[in-house]
KOLNU-284808 format. One line per 5 residues: number of its first residue (from 1); their letters; for each residue x, y, z of N, C-alpha, C. Coordinates in steps of 0.2 Angstrom, whole numbers. Layout:
// KOLNU-284808
NUM = A = X,Y,Z,X,Y,Z,X,Y,Z  ... .
This chain:
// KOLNU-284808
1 = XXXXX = -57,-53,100,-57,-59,104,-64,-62,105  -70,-57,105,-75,-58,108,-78,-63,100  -78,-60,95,-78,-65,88,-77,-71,90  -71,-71,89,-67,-79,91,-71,-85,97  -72,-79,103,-76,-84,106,-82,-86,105 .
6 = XXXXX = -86,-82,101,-92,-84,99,-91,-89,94  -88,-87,89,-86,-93,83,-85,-100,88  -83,-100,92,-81,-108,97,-84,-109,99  -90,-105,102,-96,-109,104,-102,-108,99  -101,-107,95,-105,-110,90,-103,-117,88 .
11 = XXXXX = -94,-117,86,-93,-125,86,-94,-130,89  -94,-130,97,-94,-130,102,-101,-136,101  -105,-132,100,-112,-131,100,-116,-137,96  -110,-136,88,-112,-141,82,-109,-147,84  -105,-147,86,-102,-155,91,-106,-156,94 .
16 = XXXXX = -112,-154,98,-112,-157,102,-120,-158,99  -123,-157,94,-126,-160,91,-125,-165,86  -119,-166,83,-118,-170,79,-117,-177,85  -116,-176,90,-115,-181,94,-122,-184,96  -129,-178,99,-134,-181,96,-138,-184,92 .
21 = XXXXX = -135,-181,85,-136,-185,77,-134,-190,77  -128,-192,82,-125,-200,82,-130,-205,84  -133,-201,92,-137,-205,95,-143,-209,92  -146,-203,88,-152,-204,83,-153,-208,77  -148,-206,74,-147,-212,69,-142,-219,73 .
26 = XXXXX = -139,-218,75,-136,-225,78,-143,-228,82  -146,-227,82,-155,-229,85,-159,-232,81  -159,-228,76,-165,-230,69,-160,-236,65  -154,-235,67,-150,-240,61,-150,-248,65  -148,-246,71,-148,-253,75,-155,-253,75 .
31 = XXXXX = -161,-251,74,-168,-254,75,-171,-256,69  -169,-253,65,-170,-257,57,-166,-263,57  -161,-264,57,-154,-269,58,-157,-277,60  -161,-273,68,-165,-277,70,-172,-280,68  -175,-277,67,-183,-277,62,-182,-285,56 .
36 = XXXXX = -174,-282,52,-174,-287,47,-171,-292,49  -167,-294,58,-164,-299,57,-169,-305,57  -168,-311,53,-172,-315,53,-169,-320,57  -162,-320,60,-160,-326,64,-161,-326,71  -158,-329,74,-156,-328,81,-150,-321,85 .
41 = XXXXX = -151,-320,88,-144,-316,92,-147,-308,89  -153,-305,87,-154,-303,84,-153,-294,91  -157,-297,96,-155,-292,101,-150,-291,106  -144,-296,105,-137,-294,107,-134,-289,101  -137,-292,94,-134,-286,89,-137,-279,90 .
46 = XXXXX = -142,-278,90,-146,-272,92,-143,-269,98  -140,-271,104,-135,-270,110,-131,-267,108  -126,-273,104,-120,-269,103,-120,-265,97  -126,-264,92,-125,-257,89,-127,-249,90  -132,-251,96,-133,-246,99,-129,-241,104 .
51 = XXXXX = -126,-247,107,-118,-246,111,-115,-243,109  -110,-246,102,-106,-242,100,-109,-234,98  -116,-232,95,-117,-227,95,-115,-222,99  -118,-224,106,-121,-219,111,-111,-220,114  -107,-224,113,-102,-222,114,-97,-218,111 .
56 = XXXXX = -99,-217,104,-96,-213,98,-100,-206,100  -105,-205,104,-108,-199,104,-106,-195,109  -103,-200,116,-101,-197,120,-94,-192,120  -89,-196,115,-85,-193,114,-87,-187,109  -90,-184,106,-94,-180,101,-94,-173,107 .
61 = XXXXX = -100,-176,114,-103,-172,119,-96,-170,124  -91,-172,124,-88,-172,129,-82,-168,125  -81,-169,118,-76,-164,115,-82,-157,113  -90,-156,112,-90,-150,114,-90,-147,121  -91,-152,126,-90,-146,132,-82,-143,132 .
66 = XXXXX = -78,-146,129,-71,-146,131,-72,-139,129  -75,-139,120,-72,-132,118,-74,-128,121  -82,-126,123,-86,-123,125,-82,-120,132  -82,-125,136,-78,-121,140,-71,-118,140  -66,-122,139,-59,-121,139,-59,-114,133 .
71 = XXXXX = -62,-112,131,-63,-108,125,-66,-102,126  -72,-102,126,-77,-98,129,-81,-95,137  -79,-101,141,-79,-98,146,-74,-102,151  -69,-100,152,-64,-104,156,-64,-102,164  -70,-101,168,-68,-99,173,-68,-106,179 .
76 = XXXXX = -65,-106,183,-65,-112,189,-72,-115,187  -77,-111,191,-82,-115,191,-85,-118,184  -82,-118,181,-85,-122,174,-81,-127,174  -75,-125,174,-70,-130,173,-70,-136,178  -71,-132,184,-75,-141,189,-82,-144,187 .
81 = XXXXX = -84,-142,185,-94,-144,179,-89,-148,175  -85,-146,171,-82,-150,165,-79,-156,168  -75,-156,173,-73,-161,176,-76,-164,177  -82,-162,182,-85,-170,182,-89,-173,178  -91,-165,174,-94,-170,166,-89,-177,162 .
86 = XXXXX = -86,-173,163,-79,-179,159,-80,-185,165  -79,-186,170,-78,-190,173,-81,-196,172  -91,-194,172,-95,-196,172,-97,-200,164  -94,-196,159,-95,-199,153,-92,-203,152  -85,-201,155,-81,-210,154,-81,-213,158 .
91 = XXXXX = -83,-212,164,-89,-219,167,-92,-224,163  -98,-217,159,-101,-222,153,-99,-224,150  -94,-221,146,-89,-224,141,-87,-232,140  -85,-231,147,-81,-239,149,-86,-243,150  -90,-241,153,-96,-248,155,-100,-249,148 .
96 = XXXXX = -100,-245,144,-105,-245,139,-99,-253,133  -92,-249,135,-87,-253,130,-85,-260,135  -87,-262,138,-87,-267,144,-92,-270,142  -98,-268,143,-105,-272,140,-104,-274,135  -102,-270,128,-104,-272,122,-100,-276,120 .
101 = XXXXX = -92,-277,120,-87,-282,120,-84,-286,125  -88,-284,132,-85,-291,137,-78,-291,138  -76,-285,136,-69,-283,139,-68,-277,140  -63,-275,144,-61,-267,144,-57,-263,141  -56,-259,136,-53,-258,131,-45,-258,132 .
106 = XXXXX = -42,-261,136,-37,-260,136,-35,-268,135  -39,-270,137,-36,-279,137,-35,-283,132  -32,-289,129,-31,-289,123,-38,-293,120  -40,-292,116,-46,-298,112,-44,-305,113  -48,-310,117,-46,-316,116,-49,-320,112 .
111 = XXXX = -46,-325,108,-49,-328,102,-54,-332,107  -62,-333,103,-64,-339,105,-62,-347,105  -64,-348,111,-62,-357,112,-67,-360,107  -64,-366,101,-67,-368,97,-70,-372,101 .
């Protein structure tokens, strides 16, 4: 058993780096993106590519606390740390997906007024 949990926070571990691999390259790619745009709206695009990064990364951070503890070390006191980790990430989650689309993921997409 003691194998197994180590194997899971090792996974644990690579999630929550691939999520800040997300952050990094989701950074460099929206700031080259921006670099070549030649038109206008150039840092609203840069916004909301960077958005969606750091929102795709969260979910990356948040599924490795999950394993890490739930897995590894499951005792209360972690488990209330995870909670309010969680909580707090989708806080950001939602205001980060509210900024970048002007809506909250649950409502529906409104066409633009021509």
């Amino acid at each position: 058993m003691e194998h197994f949990r180590h194997i899971m926070d090792i996974v644990g571990t690579c999630v929550d780096a691939i999520g800040v691999l997300i952050v990094v390259v989701g950074a460099l790619a929206a700031s080259i993106r921006f670099l070549r745009c030649r038109t206008g709206g150039g840092y609203r695009r840069f916004r909301e590519d960077f958005g969606r990064a750091i929102v795709l990364a969260l979910e990356f951070l948040v599924a490795g606390d999950i394993i890490r503890t739930v897995v590894v070390a499951p005792t209360l006191e972690n488990v209330g740390v995870l909670a309010i980790l969680v909580l707090i990430r989708t806080f950001l989650s939602l205001s980060m997906q509210l900024e970048i689309s002007g809506r909250w993921p649950w409502q529906e997409r409104r066409e633009p007024i021509p």
